[in-house]
C-alpha positions in Angstrom: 7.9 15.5 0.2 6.1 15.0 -3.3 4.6 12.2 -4.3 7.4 11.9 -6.9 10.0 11.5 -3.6 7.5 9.2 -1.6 6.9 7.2 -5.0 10.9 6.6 -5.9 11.4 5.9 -1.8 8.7 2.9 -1.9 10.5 1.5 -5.3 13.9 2.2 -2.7 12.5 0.1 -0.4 11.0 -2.5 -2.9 7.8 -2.2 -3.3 8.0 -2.6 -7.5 4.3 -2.4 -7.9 3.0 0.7 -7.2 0.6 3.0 -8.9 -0.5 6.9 -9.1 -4.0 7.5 -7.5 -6.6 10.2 -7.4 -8.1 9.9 -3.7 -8.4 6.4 -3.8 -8.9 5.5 -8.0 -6.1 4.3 -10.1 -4.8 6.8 -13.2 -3.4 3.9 -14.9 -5.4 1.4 -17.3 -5.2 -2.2 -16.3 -3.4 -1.1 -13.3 -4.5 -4.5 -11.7 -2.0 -6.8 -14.2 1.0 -4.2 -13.8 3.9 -5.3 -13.2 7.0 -3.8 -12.0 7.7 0.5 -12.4 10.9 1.9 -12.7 12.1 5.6 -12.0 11.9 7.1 -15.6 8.0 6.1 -15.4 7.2 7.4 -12.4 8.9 10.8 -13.3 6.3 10.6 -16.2 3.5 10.0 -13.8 3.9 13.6 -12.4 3.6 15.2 -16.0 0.6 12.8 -17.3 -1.3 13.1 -14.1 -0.2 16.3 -12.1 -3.8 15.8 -10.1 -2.7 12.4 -8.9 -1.3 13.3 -5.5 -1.3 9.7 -3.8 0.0 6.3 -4.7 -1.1 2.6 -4.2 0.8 -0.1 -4.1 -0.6 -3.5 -5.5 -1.2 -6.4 -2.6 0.1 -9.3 -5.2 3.1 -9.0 -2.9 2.3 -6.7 -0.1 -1.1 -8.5 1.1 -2.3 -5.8 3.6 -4.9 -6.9 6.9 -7.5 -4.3 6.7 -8.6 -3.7 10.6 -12.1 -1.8 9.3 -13.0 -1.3 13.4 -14.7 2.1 14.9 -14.2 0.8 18.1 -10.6 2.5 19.1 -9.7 -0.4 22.0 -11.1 -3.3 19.8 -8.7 -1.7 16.5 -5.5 -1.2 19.2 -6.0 -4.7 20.3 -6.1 -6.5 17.0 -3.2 -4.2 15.8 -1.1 -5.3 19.3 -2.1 -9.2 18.4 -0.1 -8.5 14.8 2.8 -6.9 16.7 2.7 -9.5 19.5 2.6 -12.0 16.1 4.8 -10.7 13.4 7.2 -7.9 15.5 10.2 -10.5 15.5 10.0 -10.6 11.7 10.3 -6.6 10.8 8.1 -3.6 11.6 4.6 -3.2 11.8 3.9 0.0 10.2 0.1 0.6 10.2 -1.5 3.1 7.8 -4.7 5.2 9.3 -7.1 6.2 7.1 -9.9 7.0 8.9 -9.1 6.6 12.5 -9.4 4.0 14.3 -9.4 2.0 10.9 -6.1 1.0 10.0 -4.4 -1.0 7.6 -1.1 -3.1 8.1 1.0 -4.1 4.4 2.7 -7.5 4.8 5.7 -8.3 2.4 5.9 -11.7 0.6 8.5 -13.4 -1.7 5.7 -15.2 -3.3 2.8 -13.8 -4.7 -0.3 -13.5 -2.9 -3.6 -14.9 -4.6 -6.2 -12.2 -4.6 -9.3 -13.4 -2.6 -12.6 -14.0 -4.6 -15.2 -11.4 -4.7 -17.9 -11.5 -1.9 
């Protein structure tokens, strides 16, 4: 699939706020205080940036629990509390980056306050 199909399944499946990404950085200006994309602009998205092969999608509504654990059995266990916790309310669909590390994207109707910087 191309990142043009992945990108216009997430806006499918609602997630409005996504961005293009090289590796891990953002193509876009002020892609913090975007708002919603639509199909004709992510169709421009593989012309302006062909080298921008993944996508992010901002947390303002999909607040994601970052388990950052190299411990394998401590990483399963906190992601089987989330399932034991939020399975009755959809799927729990973790993301692996860097394995054990995982991520788990939450969806909210409101939006989520970003947390202050450390």
């Amino acid at each position: 699939m191309t990142p043009y199909e992945r990108r216009l399944q997430l806006l499918k499946a609602g997630f409005q706020e996504i961005v293009p990404l090289t590796g891990k950085k953002a193509v876009l200006t002020n892609w913090q205080t975007r708002g919603n994309t639509n199909p004709d602009e992510i169709k421009l998205w593989t012309t302006m940036w062909p080298a921008a092969q993944n996508t992010g999608i901002l947390c303002r509504f999909t607040p994601v629990l970052d388990i950052d654990i190299l411990d394998p059995e401590a990483a399963d266990a906190i992601e089987q509390l989330v399932r034991d916790r939020f399975g009755d309310h959809g799927r729990v669909l973790p993301r692996f980056g860097k394995a054990p590390k995982r991520a788990i994207p939450f969806r909210t109707d409101k939006p989520f306050p970003r947390s202050p910087p450390r």
